[in-house]
C-alpha positions in Angstrom: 5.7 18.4 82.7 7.6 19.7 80.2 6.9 23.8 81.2 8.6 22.8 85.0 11.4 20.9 83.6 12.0 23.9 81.5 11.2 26.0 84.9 13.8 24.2 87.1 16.9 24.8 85.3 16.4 28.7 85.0 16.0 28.9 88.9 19.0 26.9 89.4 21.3 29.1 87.3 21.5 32.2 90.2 22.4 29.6 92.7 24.9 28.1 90.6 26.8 31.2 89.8 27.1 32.1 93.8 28.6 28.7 94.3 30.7 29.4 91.6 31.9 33.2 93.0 32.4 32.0 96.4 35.5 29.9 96.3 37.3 32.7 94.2 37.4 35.4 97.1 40.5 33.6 98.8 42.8 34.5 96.4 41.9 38.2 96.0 41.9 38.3 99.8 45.7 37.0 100.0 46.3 38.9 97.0 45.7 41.9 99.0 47.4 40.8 102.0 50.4 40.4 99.8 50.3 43.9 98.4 49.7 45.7 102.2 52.8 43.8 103.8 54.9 45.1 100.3 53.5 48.7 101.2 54.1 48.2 105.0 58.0 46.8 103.6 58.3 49.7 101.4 57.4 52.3 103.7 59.7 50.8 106.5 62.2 51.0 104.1 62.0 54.2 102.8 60.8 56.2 106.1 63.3 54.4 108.5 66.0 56.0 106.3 63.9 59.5 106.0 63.4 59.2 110.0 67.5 58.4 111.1 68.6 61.1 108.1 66.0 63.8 109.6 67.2 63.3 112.5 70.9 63.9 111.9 70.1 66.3 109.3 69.0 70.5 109.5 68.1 71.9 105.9 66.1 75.2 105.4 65.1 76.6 102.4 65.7 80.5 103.4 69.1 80.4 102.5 71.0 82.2 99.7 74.1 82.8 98.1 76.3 85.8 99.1 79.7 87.5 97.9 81.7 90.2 98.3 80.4 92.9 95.9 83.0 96.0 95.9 81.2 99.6 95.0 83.6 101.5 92.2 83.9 104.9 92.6 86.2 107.6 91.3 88.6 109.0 94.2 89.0 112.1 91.6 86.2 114.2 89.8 86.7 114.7 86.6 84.9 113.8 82.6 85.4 110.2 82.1 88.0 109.4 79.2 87.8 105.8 79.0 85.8 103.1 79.7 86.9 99.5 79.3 84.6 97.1 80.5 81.3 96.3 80.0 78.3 94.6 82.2 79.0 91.2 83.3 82.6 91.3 82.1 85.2 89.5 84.1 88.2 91.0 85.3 91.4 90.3 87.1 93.3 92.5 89.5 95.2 95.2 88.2 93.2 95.7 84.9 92.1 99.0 83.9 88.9 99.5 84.4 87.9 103.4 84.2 90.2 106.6 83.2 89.2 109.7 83.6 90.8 113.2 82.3 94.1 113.3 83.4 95.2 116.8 82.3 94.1 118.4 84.6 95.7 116.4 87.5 99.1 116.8 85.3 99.2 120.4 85.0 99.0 120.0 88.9 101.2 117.7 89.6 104.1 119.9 87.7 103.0 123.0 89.1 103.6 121.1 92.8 106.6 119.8 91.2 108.2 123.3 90.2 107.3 124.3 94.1 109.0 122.0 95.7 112.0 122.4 93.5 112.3 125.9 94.9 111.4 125.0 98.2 114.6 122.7 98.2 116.6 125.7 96.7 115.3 128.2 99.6 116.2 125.3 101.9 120.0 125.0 100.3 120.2 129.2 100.4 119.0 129.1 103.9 121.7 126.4 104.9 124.4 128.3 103.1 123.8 131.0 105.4 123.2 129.5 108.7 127.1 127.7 107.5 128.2 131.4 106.9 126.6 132.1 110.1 128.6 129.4 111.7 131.9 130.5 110.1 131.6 134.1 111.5 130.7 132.5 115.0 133.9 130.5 115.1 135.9 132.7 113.5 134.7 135.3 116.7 135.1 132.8 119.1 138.9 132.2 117.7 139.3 135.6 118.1 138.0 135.9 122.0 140.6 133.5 122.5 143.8 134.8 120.9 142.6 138.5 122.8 142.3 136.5 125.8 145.6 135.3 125.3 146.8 138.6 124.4 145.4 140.4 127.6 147.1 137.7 129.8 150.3 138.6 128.1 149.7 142.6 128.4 149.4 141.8 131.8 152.9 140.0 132.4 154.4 142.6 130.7 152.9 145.3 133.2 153.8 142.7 135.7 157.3 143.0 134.9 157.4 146.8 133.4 156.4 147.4 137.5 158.9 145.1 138.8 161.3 147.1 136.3 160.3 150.6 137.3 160.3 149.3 140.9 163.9 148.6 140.7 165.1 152.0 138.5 163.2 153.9 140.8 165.9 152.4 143.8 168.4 152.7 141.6 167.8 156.5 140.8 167.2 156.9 145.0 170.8 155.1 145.7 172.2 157.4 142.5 171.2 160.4 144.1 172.7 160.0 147.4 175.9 158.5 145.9 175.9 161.8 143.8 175.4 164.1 147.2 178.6 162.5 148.3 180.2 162.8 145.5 180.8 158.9 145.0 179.1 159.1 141.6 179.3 160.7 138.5 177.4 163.3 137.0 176.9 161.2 134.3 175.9 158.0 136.0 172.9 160.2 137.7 171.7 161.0 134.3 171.7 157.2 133.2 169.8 156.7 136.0 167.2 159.1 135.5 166.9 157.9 132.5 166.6 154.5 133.0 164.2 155.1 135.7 161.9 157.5 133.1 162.5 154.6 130.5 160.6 152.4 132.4 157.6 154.1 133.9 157.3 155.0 130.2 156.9 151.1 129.7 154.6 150.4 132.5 152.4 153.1 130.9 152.2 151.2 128.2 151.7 148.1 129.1 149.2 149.4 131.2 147.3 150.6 128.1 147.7 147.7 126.2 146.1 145.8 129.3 143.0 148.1 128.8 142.9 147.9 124.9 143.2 144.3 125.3 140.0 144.3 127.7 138.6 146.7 125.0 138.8 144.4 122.2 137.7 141.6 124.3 134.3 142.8 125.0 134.2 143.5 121.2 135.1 139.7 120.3 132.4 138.5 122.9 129.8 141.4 121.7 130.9 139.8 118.3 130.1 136.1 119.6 126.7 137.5 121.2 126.0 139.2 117.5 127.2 136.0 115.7 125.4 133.5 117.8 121.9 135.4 117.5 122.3 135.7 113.5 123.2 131.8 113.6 120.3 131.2 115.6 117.7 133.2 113.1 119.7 131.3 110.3 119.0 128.0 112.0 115.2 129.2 112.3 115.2 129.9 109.1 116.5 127.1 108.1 114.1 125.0 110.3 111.2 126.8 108.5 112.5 126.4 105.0 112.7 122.6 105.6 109.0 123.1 107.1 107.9 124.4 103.6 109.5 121.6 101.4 108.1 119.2 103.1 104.6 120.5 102.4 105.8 121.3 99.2 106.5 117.5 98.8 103.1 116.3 100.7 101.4 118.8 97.8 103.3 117.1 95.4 102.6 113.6 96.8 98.8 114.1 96.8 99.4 115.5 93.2 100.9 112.2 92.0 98.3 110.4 94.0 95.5 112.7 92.1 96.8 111.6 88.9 97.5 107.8 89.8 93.7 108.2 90.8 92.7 108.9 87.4 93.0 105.3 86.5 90.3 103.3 88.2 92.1 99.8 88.2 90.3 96.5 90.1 91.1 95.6 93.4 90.6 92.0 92.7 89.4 89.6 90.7 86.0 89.6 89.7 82.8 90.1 87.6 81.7 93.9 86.6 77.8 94.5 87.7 75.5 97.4 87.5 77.5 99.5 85.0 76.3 103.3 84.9 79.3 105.0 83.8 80.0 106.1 79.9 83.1 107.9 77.8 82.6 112.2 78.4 80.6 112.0 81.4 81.1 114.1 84.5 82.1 111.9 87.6 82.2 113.6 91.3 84.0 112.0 94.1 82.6 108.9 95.6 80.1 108.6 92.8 78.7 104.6 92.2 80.5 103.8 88.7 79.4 100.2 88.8 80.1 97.0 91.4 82.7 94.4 91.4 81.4 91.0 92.7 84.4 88.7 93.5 84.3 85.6 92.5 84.6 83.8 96.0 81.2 83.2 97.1 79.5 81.7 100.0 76.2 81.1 101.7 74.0 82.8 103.9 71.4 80.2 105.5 68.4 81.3 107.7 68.0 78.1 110.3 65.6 78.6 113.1 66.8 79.0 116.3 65.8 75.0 117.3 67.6 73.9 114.4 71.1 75.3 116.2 71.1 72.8 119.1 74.0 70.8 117.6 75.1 72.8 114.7 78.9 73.4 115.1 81.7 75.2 112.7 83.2 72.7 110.3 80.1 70.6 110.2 79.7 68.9 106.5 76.8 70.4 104.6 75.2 69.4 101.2 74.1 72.3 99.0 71.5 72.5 96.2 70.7 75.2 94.2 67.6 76.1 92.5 69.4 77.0 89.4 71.0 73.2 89.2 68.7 70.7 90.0 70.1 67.5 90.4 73.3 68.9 90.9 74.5 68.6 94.8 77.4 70.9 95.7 79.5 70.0 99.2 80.9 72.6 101.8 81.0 73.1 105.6 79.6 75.2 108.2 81.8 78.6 108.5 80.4 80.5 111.5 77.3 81.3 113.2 75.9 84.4 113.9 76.0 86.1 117.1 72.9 87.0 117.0 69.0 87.0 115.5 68.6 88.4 111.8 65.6 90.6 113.5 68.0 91.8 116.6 70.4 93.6 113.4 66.9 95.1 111.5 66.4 98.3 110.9 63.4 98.2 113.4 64.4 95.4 116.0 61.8 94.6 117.7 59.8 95.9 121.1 58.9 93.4 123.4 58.9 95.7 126.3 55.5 97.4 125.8 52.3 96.0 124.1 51.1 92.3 123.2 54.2 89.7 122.9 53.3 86.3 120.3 56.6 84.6 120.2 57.7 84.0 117.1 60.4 81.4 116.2 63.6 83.6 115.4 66.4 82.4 112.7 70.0 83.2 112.7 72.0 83.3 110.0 74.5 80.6 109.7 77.7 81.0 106.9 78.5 78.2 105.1 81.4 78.1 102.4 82.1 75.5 99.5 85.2 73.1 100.2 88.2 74.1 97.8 88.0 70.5 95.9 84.6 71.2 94.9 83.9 72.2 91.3 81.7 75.5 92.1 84.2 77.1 89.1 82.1 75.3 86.4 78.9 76.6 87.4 77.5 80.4 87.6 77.3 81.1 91.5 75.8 84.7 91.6 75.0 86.3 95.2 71.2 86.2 95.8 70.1 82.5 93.9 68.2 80.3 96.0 70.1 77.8 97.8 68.9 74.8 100.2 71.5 73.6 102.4 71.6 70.0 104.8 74.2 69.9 107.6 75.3 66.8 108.8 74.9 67.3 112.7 75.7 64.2 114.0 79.5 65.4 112.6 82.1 66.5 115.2 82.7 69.7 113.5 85.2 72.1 115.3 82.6 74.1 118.3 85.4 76.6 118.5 84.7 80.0 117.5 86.6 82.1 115.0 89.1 84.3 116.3 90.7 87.4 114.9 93.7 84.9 113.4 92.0 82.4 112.2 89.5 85.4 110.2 92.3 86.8 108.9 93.8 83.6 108.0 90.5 82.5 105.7 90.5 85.8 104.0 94.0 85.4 102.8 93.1 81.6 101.8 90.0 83.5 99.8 
């Protein structure tokens, strides 16, 4: 009796503890519950957001950060004198960057100098004569006149030396028949004889003075004829003289310009890269020196073609770069490419012969920083990693940039 009381507690121990498990898997139950609708909550909550935001959102992660980046080179050869910057050295615009030799350029720019000097002094000779020339063409022409005038007066006075012999001639005929009568003296026939001989004498004359007149006429206009050709060749000469100064002064220009070209001065502001240029070397024309990236930068963003269904100029875009984590820089959409990144390759593509697997193509959109963001505190170098988000669901502008409103943001850069 005593071995199955024993017995009957150890069987009733299993049962006991199943009775006393069963009534505890209600709370575990709603404990789980709980914890599914909080996921369910959380999810909601955080993927309705993701969900409206990826939906009014385009971000890619092929995009990078571009500048202009100016390639220094030496308009002159020459050896390198000076050098006054160094690798990553910022500079402003104006500054002396590289000098090179000038000697050489100044010994040419005087010897241009001393040539144009005495092509102004062959110029002043040259006018002196042509003025000469114009003297002795006035001077002839004053003469033509006054033997012009002289002719017309040689011939009034054969006018009236005629009109004179005319008249003794009728006087000497009346003489002599007064004398056959005896109405006249002896005398009074010689007067008029004389008088009558008196004055064919003076239309002879006059006569020649009419024809030395005509003579020295045709000299005065051979002299005007003589005068005019020698002012011509002066003014020719004169013309070609002027010719030669001003090539004298072009040689003497480009020999200024030379020498101004032996001081390599920046363009604009920026930051010196690639440096490969030191004191005493040899430097040829359009030789890389080193490159000047300005410090206006933008970026360069690779969306896919789908992506650019409401993408508009002027839309608001949030920009990350790898190099700042954390750190969210603000700009806006610049421009949009007219065309595919792979239609400007060097090897476009050839869909016309072979196999065609379309591929999604990306265009390259510009996006620039706003002016009021602080991009000056932070090293923005072209090439770093960026990952831009445009706001789509913004108006933006949808107008494309002309030629003003280009020239307009590059003066605002």
């Amino acid at each position: 009796m005593s071995q199955t009381d024993s017995k009957a507690p150890e069987a009733a121990t299993p049962r006991e503890e199943t009775a006393s498990r069963l009534p505890r898997r209600k709370p575990r139950r709603k404990t789980v519950r709980i914890l599914l609708i909080a996921f369910g909550v959380l999810v909601l909550a955080v993927g309705i957001p993701y969900y409206i935001r990826a939906m009014s959102h385009e971000s890619t992660d092929d995009a990078f950060i571009e500048a202009h980046v100016v390639p220094m080179s030496p308009r002159v050869a020459g050896h390198v004198a000076r050098v006054l910057v160094d690798d990553n050295q910022d500079v402003k615009a104006g500054d002396l960057l590289v000098e090179i030799d000038p000697r050489d350029y100044q010994a040419a720019l005087d010897a241009a100098m001393a040539a144009e000097n005495t092509a102004k002094a062959a110029v002043a000779e040259a006018q002196a004569q042509a003025a000469a020339s114009q003297s002795r063409l006035d001077q002839a022409q004053a003469d033509l006149v006054s033997q012009r005038a002289a002719l017309a007066q040689s011939k009034a006075d054969v006018a009236q030396a005629q009109a004179m012999q005319t008249r003794d001639a009728e006087d000497l005929t009346r003489t002599r028949d007064m004398a056959r009568k005896g109405a006249v003296s002896p005398q009074q026939l010689d007067h008029a004889v004389a008088a009558q001989a008196m004055s064919a004498a003076e239309l002879t004359a006059s006569e020649r003075r009419v024809d030395t007149q005509s003579a020295k006429i045709v000299q005065a206009q051979a002299a005007i004829k003589a005068a005019s050709d020698t002012l011509r060749q002066a003014n020719a000469q004169v013309q070609a003289r002027k010719a030669s100064l001003e090539k004298a002064a072009a040689e003497t220009e480009q020999a200024r310009l030379n020498l101004s070209y032996t001081r390599i001065v920046a363009p604009c502001d920026g930051h010196v890269t690639r440096k490969s240029v030191e004191p005493g070397a040899y430097v040829q024309v359009g030789q890389g020196l080193f490159s000047l990236v300005r410090s206006d930068v933008w970026v360069v963003a690779n969306f896919k073609e789908t992506q650019l269904t409401d993408m508009k100029p002027g839309q608001p875009v949030e920009i990350e770069v790898d190099t700042y984590p954390g750190v969210t820089f603000h700009g806006h959409v610049d421009s949009i490419q007219r065309g595919t990144g792979a239609r400007f390759s060097l090897l476009p593509p050839e869909n016309a012969t072979g196999n065609f697997v379309k591929v999604v193509q990306r265009v390259p959109v510009k996006i620039v920083f706003d002016k009021d963001d602080n991009t000056g505190r932070y090293l923005l170098t072209p090439g770093m990693s960026t990952v831009p988000e445009v706001d789509i669901s913004a108006a933006g502008t949808a107008q494309p940039k002309t030629r003003a409103s280009a020239s307009t943001g590059a003066a605002a850069q």
